[in-house]
C-alpha positions, 0 to 999 in steps of 0.5 A: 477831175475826171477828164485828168490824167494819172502820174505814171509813177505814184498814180496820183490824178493831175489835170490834163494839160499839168506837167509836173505831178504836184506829189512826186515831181514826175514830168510829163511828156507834152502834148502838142501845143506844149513846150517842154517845160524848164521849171523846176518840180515844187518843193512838196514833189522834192520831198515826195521823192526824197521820201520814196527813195530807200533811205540808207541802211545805217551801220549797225555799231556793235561791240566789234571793237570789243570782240577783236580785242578780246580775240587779240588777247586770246590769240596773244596768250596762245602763243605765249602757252606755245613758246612756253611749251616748247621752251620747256621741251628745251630745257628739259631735253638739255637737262636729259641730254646733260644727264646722259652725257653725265652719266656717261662720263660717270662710267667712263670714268669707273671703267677706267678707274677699273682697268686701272686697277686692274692693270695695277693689280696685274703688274703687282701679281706678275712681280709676286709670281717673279719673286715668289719663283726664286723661293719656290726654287729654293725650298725644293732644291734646299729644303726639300733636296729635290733634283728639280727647279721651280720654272713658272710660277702663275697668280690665280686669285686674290684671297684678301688682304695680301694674300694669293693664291696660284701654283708652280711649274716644277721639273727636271732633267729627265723630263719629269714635270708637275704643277702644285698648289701654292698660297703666296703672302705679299710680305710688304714690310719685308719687300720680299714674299713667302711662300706655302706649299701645302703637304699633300704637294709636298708629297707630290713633289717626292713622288714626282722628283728624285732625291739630290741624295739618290 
């Protein structure tokens, strides 16, 4: 065949007045003379141009599946840790804002059971000091025959038990004044104090004060 013609497109050599390439199905353009041809190409180009035509790259089936699973269940543990954590901050903010709030209340309620106290231990020195005014008055003027009175007497402290310390105001008429010493005992079974002055305030008040007899 080497007055044939070759296919354009694979290069195979056909006769020269052949229309169709017996290999791939290509059609060539007539010549003059020729009519376009209606025919269909043959099997064998039907299956020669299947056969050049880039088959279809198939999906590869991987374990993609698998994978999303797996990420889903990692992804799913992760924000139950987070719900947990912060849960937990939470709790334990409340436990320690509780706590505060408790401890809190704890001494509120101390301070108070102290002022409390305090305002009681207050009233009862405030009516020792009234009473033990009166005894004060009456040993200077009748035990000891002083021309004076006893005109304050102040609770300083508590000794213990029913017992207090403080001193007394005492003067007179011609504008002589002094302080002494005084130790008060809360006589509780007698509703009534007694009074102690010591002797060295004994003397002070002789020195200080003229005698009723003088």
């Amino acid at each position: 065949m080497s007055d044939g013609k070759f296919c354009p497109q694979c290069g195979t050599q056909v006769n020269q007045d052949a229309l169709f390439c017996p290999k791939c199905g290509y059609q060539f353009a007539p010549t003059d003379g020729q009519e376009t041809p209606t025919a269909t190409p043959t099997r064998e180009a039907h299956r020669e141009q299947a056969a050049a035509q880039p088959s279809p790259t198939p999906t590869p089936q991987g374990p993609a599946p698998q994978r999303n699973h797996w990420l889903t269940i990692i992804l799913g543990v992760i924000a139950v840790a987070v719900v947990v954590v912060v849960a937990s901050n939470v709790v334990i903010n409340h436990k320690e804002q509780a706590h505060q709030a408790a401890l809190q209340a704890s001494e509120s309620r101390v301070q108070s059971s102290k002022k409390a106290k305090e305002s009681r231990e207050e009233s009862r020195e405030a009516g020792l000091a009234k009473d033990a005014k009166g005894v004060v008055n009456d040993m200077i003027q009748n035990d000891d025959n002083l021309d004076a009175k006893c005109t304050d007497v102040t609770i300083e402290s508590h000794d213990g038990g029913n017992q207090y310390s403080g001193y007394a105001s005492v003067e007179d008429d011609y504008d002589d004044s002094t302080t002494i010493d005084i130790t008060v005992t809360d006589v509780t079974y007698e509703d009534n104090v007694s009074v102690e002055i010591p002797g060295d305030q004994e003397d002070k008040l002789s020195e200080t004060f003229y005698s009723n007899d003088d």
